[in-house]
C-alpha positions as CSV (number, residue, x, y, z in Angstrom):
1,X,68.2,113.6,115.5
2,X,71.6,112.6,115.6
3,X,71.9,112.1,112.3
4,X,70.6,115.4,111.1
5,X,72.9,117.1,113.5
6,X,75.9,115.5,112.3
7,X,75.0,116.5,108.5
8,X,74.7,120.1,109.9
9,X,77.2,120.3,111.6
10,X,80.5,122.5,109.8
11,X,83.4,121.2,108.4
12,X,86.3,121.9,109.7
13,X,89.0,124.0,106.6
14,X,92.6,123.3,107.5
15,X,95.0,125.1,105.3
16,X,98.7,123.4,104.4
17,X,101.2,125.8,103.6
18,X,104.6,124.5,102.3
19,X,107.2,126.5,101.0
20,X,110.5,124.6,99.4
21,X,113.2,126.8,100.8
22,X,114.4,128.5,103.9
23,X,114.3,132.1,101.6
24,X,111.3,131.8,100.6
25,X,108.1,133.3,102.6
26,X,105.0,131.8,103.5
27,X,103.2,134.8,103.7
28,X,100.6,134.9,100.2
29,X,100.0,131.0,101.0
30,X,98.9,131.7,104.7
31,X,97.3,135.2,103.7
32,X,95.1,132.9,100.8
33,X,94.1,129.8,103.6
34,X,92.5,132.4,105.8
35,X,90.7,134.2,102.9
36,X,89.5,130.5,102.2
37,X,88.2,130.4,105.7
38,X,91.1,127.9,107.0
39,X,91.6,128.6,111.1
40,X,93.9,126.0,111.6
41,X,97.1,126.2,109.3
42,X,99.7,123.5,109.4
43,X,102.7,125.3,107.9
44,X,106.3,123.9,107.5
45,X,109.5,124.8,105.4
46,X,110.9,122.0,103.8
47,X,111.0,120.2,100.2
48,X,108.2,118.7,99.4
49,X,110.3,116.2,97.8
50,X,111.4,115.1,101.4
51,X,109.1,112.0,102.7
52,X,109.6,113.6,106.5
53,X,107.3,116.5,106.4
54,X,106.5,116.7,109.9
55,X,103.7,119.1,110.0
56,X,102.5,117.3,106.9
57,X,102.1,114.2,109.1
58,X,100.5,115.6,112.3
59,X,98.0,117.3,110.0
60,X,96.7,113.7,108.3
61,X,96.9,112.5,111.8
62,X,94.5,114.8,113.4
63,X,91.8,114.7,110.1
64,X,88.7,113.9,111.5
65,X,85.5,112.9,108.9
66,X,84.2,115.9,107.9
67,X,87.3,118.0,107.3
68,X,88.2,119.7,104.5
69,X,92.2,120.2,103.7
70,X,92.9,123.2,101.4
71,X,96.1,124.0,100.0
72,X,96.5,127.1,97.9
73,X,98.6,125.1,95.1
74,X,99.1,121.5,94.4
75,X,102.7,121.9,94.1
76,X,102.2,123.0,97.7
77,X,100.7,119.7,99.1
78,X,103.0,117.1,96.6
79,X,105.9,117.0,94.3
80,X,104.9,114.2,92.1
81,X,101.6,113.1,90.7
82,X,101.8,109.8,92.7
83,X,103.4,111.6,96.1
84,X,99.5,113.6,95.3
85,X,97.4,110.4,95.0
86,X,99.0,108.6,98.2
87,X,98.4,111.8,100.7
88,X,94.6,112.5,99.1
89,X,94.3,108.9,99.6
90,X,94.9,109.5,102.6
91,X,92.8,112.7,103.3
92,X,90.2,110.4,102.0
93,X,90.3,107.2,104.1
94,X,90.1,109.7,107.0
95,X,86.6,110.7,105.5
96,X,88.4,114.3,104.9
97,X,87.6,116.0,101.4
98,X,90.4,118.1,99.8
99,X,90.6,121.3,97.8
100,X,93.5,123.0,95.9
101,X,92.3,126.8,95.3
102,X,94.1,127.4,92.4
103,X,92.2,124.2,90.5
104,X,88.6,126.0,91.3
């Protein structure tokens, strides 16, 4: 029974939203993570090509198996195509699935 109930059971959508600069707005990002179902949104203004992305880390911290993290651009999430692999790596080894909506 157990095991039935933990297939059933939801995954959690938690949305990353990243802008690059202080001037720009967050506000299309966080409007699409809700549309996508995200109630939790870890949201943060800095460059992505900064390794200290505080909400960035307290996000992959709290992934529990099961979650799904959904950004609403790659860009959003990593700067370089090896920054990408290292974070969904980690998303991953959490047992966390991720989802870009623009790549759908």
């Amino acid at each position: 029974m157990n095991e039935t109930a933990s297939q059933n059971t939801p995954s959690r959508l938690i949305g990353y939203a990243r802008a690059s600069t202080i001037g720009q707005t967050l506000d299309v990002q966080l409007d699409q993570l809700r549309a996508a179902g995200c109630r939790t949104i870890f949201q943060e203004k800095v460059s992505g090509a900064k390794s200290d992305r505080k909400e960035l880390a307290r996000m992959l911290k709290g992934l529990q198996p099961g979650d799904v993290v959904v950004v609403t651009k790659l860009d959003r999430l990593a700067r370089s195509i090896f920054d990408l692999f290292s974070i969904v790596k980690r998303i991953n080894d959490a047992g966390a699935c991720f989802r870009s909506i623009a790549q759908e």
